[in-house]
C-alpha positions, 0 to 999 in steps of 0.5 A: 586572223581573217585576211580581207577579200579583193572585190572580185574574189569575194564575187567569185566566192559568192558565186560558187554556192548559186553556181551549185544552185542552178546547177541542183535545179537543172539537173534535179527531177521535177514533178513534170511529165513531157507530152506529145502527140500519141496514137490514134485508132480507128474503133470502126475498125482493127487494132493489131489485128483485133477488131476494136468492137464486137457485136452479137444478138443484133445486125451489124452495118458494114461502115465506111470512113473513121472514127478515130480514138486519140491519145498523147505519149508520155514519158513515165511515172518513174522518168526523171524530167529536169529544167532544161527538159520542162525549158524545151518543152516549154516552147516547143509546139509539138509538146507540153509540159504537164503536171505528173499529178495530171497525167498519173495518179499519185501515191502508186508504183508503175504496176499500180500506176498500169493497173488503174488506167486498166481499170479506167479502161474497162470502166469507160468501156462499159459506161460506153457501151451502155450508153450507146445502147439506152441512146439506140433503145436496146436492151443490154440483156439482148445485144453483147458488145465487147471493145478491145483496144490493146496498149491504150490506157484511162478513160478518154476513148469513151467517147469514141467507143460509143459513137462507134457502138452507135455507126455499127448498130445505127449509123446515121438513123437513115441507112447512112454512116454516121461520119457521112464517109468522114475521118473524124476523131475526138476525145472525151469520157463518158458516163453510163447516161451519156454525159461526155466529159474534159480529158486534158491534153486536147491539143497534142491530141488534135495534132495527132488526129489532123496527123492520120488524117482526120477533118472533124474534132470532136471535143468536150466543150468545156476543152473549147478554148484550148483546143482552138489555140493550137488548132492544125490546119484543115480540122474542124472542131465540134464542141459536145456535151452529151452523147445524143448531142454528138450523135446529132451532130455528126447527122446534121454534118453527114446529111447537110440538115440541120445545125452542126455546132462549132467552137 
């Protein structure tokens, strides 16, 4: 024979399974990484020790300021991130909460996961060098780059390595540098024909630039927005599409001629 319920047992009884439903959903992993502002590496220059791009079979210019790669810090493929954790990144300024499916491909473990951003490496790697090459007339057959940059996975720094490709061949055309003495940082792939591409996480990466010192932006346009929202004090964007486009730029900014577009 069933015994009635008082009322506030009943709640208390009904209040144990979503009790135990909240708890499951703080304590659960979810499909989110936690980001924050990274390293950034100055491609002009040396990175542990290593000079970040090496050039023979052409004169090479001694530069001055920085053109500074970026990143944003991750936690891992494997981490488990609970609700809480997404709840306090969530309105943290210094952090975002993004889709793991957005910051690590799918379907692979940490091994596979370090060997594709490797790869994604190279293959930006390559695509800037040649780039930064048919952008100066040169014939790959005849000068030999190789960039470095240890630690630093995907393709995000293209960009950078080849304008920085283009300051130590070129500079700013006219015996100048091409950051006009400048710390200038900035984000985006690239393709072999110089089309520069969106990378995500633009403003952590902003935060990290106007951290080590820079003062110009460089982001992919259509990244414009975003980057805008959360702009630190002091950095000044650029929004690019290409890499001449770029290159153009940053010789109207270094010389005071010419149109230097903005967001």
């Amino acid at each position: 024979m069933l015994s009635r319920l008082t009322r506030s047992r009943a709640l208390a009884v009904c209040a144990l399974p979503v009790v135990g439903l909240l708890a499951t959903a703080v304590f659960a992993p979810l499909p989110f990484s936690l980001a924050q502002p990274g390293m950034t590496a100055d491609v002009l220059g040396s990175h542990q020790g290593t000079p970040v791009i090496s050039v023979s079979g052409a004169p090479v210019r001694t530069t001055t300021g920085q053109l500074r790669m970026t990143t944003i810090e991750a936690t891992g493929p494997d981490a488990d991130v609970s609700l809480g954790d997404v709840v306090d990144g969530w309105f943290a300024t210094d952090r975002a909460v993004m889709p793991r499916a957005a910051v690590y491909p799918e379907g692979g473990d940490v091994k596979e996961i370090e060997r594709y951003n490797e790869k994604q490496m190279r293959q930006s790697q390559d695509a800037a060098t040649t780039a930064a090459l048919a952008l100066l007339g040169l014939d790959p057959a005849d000068v030999r780059v190789t960039l470095r940059l240890a630690d630093v996975g995907g393709p995000s720094a293209g960009l950078l390595f080849a304008l920085g490709v283009v300051d130590k061949l070129d500079g700013d055309g006219s015996g100048g540098d091409l950051t006009g003495g400048r710390t200038i940082a900035g984000t985006g792939t690239i393709t072999p024909g110089g089309e520069v591409g969106a990378v995500g996480g633009v403003p952590l990466k902003t935060q990290a630039a106007r951290r080590d010192g820079a003062t110009v932006f460089l982001v992919p346009e259509a990244e414009c927005s975003e980057a805008r929202a959360e702009l630190p004090d002091g950095l000044r964007l650029i929004p690019v599409t290409t890499l001449k486009g770029t290159v153009d730029a940053l010789r109207a900014l270094a010389t005071g001629r010419g149109e230097v577009p903005a967001c």
